[in-house]
C-alpha positions as CSV (number, residue, x, y, z in Angstrom):
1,X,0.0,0.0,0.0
2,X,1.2,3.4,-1.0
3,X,0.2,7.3,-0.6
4,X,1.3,10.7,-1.8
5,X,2.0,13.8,-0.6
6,X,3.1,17.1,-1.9
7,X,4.6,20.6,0.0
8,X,6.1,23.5,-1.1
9,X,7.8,26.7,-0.1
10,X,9.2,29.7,-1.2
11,X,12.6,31.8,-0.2
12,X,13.4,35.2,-1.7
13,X,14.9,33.3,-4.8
14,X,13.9,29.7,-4.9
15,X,11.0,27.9,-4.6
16,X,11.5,24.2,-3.0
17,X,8.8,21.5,-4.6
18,X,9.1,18.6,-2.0
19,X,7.6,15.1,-3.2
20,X,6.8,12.2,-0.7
21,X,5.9,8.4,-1.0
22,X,5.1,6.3,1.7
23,X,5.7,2.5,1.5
24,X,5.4,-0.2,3.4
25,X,3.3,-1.1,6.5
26,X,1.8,1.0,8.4
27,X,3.8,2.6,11.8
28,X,0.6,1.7,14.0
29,X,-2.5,-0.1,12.7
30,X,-5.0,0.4,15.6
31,X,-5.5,3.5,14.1
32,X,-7.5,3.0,10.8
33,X,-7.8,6.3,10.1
34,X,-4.3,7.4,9.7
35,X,-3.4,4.7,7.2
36,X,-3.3,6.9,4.4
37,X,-0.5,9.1,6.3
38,X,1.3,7.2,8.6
39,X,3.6,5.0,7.4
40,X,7.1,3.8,8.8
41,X,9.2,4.1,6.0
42,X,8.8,6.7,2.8
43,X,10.7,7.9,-0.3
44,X,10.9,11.6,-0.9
45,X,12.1,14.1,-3.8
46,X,13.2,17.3,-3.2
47,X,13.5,20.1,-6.3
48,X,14.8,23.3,-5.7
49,X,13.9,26.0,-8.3
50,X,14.6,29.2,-9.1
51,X,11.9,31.7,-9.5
52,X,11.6,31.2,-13.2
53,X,10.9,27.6,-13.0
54,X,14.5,26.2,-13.5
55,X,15.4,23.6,-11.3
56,X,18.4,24.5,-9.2
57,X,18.9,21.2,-7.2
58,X,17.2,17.7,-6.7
59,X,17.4,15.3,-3.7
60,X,16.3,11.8,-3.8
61,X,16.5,10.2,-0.8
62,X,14.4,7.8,1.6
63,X,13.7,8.1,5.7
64,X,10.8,7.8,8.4
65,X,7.7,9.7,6.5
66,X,7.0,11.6,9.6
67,X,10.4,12.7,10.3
68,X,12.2,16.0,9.3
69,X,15.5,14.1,8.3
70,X,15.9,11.8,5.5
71,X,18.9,9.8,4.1
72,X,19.7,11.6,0.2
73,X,21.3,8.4,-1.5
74,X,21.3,10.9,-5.0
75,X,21.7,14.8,-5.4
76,X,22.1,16.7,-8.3
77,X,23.0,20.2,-8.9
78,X,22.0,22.1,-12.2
79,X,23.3,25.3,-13.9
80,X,21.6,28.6,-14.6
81,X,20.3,26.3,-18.3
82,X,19.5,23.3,-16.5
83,X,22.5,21.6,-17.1
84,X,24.0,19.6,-14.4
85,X,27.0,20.2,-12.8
86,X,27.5,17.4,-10.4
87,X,25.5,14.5,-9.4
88,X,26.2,12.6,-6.1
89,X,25.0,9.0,-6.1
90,X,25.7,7.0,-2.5
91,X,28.9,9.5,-2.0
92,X,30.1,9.7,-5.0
93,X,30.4,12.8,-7.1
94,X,31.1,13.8,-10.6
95,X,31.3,17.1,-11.6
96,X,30.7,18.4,-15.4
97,X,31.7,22.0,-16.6
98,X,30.7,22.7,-20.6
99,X,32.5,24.0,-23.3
100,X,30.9,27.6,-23.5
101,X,33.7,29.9,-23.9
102,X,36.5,27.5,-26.3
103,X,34.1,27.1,-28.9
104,X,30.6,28.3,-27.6
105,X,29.0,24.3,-28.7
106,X,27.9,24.1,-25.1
107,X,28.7,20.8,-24.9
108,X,30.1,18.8,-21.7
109,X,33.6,19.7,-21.4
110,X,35.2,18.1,-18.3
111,X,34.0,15.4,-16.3
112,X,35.5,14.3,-13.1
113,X,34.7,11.7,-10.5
114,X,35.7,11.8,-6.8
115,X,37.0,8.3,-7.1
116,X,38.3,8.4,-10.6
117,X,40.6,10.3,-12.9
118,X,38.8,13.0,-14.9
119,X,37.7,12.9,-18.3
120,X,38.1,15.9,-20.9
121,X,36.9,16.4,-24.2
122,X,37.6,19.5,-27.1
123,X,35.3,20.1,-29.7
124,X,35.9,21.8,-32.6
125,X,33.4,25.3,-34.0
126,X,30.8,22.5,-34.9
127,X,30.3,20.4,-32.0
128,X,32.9,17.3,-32.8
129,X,34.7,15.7,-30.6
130,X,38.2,16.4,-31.7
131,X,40.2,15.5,-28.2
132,X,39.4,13.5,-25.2
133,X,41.7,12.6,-22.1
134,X,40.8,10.1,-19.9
135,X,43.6,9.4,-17.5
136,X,47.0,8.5,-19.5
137,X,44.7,7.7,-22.5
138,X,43.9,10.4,-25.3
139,X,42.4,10.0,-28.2
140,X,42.5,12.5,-31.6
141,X,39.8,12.9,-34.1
142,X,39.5,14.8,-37.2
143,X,36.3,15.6,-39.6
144,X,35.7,16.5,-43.0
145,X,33.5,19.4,-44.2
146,X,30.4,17.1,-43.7
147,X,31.1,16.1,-40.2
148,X,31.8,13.0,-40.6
149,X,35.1,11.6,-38.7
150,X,37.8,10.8,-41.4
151,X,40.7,9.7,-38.8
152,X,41.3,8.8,-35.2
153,X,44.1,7.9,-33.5
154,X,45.4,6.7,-29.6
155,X,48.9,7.7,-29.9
156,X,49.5,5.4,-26.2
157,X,48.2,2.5,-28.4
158,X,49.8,3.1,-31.1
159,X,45.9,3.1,-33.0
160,X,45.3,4.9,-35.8
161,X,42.0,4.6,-37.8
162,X,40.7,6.2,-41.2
163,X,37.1,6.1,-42.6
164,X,37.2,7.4,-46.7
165,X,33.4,8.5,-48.3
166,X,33.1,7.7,-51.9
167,X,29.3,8.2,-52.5
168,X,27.5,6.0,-51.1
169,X,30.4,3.7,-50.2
170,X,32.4,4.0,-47.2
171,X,35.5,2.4,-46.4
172,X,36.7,2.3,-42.5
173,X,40.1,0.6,-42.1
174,X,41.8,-0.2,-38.4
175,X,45.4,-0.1,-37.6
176,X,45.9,-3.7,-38.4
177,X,44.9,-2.7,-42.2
178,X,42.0,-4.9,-42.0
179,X,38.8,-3.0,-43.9
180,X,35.3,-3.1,-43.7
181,X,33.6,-1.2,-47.2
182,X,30.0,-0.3,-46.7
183,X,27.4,0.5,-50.0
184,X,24.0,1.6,-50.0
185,X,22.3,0.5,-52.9
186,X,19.1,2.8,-52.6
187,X,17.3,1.3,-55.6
188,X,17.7,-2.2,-54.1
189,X,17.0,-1.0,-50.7
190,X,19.8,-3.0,-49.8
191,X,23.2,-2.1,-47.5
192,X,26.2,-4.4,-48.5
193,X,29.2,-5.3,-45.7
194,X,32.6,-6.5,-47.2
195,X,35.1,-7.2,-44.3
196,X,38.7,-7.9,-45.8
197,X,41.5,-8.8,-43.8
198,X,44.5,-8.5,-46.0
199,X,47.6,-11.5,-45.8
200,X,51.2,-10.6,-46.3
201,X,52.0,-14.2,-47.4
202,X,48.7,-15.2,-48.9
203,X,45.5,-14.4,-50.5
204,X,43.3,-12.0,-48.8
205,X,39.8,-13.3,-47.2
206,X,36.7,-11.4,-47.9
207,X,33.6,-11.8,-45.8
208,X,30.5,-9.7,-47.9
209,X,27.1,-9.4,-46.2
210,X,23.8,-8.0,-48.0
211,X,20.9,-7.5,-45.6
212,X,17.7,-5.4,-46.7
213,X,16.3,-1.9,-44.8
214,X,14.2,-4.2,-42.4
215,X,17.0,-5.9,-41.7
216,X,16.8,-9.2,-43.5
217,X,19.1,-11.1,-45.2
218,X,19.3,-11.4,-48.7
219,X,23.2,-12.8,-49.6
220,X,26.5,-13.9,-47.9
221,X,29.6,-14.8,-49.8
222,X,33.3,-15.7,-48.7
223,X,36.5,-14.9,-51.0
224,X,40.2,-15.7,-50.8
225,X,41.6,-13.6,-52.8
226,X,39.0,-13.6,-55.9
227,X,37.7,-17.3,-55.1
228,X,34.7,-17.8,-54.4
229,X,34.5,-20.5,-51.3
230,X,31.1,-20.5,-50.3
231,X,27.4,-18.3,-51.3
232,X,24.0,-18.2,-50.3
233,X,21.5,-16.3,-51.8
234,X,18.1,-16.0,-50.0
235,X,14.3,-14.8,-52.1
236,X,11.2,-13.7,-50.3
237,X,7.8,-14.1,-51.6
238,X,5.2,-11.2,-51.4
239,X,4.5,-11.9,-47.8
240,X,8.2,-11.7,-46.3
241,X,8.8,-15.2,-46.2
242,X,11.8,-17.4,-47.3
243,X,10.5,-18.5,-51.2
244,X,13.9,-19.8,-52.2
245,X,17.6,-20.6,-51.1
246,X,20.5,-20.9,-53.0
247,X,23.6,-22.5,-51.8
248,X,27.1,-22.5,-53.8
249,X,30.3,-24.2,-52.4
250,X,33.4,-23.5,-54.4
251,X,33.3,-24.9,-57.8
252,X,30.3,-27.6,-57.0
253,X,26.6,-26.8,-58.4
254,X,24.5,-24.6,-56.7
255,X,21.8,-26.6,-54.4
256,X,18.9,-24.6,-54.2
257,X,15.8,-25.3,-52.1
258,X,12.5,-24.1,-52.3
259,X,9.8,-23.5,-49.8
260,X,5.6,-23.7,-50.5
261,X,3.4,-22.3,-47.3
């Protein structure tokens, strides 16, 4: 069984909006009359705003319903936007300034934990991240004209990663040269995956997935070098169901099954 309750009050320049919920049995049954209030136990949520309606500060916390004092387990405390600037969870605090003055995006700019080493990101004028540091560990990014990230690297690694846009192909490779080319065929409705991991002593291997929009398959294929090792091709009917499969293995015949509902 559970009851609500609701009090506010207002200071010079903030308003506090207090929230409470009472759980659990009741701190004396003989009294029937008083179940809906009295209660032994009870959440409660404090919000402290400012005159205009911006919260300030919120408390969650639980204690006796009755009682004036209450354990806060979480706290958080907001900026003049609403932003918050640090949240305390069972002790525990992280603080968060924003990037307003650098480059005016606004955007979280420092985060540090009480327990933990701090966090820190850069953005460039349009919002990317182009720098973060977290601990010993920092990692670089750069972005074309579109926004889209064209390199990163971890110079503790050593990693250094590079996506290239051709259209509607992209191709991301990693610092093991390995490559995964992405192409939207809009007529199709289809997205096609190629991951090639290149061999210095041998062919390269070429794993190439087609799924649809909906995210259904409609071929797989595997390549060393230009070989075909093994296909499947899949066909739907009108209702989205499996109508044919096509299997190849090498150099053998296709098998192909087909499937009546």
């Amino acid at each position: 069984m559970a009851s609500f309750s609701y009090a506010w009050s207002a200071g010079t320049d903030s308003v506090v909006v207090e929230t409470r919920q009472s759980v659990g049995l009741p701190a004396s049954a003989s009294n029937p009359a008083s179940l809906d209030t009295t209660y032994a136990f009870g959440n409660r949520t404090r919000n402290t705003m400012s005159v205009t309606g911006a919260v300030l500060k919120t408390e969650i916390g639980h204690g006796p319903v009755l009682g004036t004092d209450y354990t806060v387990m979480e706290s958080t405390i907001h900026d003049t936007v609403g932003r918050a600037t640090s949240t305390t969870i069972s002790g525990v605090e992280n603080k968060t300034t924003y990037d307003d003055t650098v480059t005016g995006t606004g955007k979280p700019r420092n985060t540090q934990q009480s327990l933990r080493d701090s966090l820190f990101a850069a953005y460039d004028s349009a919002g990317n991240i182009t720098k973060t540091i977290n601990g010993s560990d920092t990692v670089r990014s750069v972005y074309d004209a579109m926004g889209r990230k064209i390199t990163e690297s971890i110079p503790i690694a050593p990693v250094d990663r590079a996506w290239k846009y051709e259209g509607l192909k992209t191709t991301y490779t990693n610092h093991n040269g390995w490559k995964t080319e992405t192409i939207v065929n809009p007529s199709e409705g289809t997205v096609t995956q190629a991951a090639i991991k290149p061999n210095e002593t041998t062919a390269s291997t070429t794993v190439e997935l087609t799924t649809y929009s909906n995210g259904t398959s409609k071929s797989a294929s595997n390549y060393v070098g230009d070989q075909l090792q093994a296909a499947t091709n899949i066909e739907y009917n009108a209702q989205g169901q499996v109508s044919k499969q096509t299997t190849q293995l090498g150099s053998l015949s296709d098998k192909i099954h087909v499937f009546a509902y």
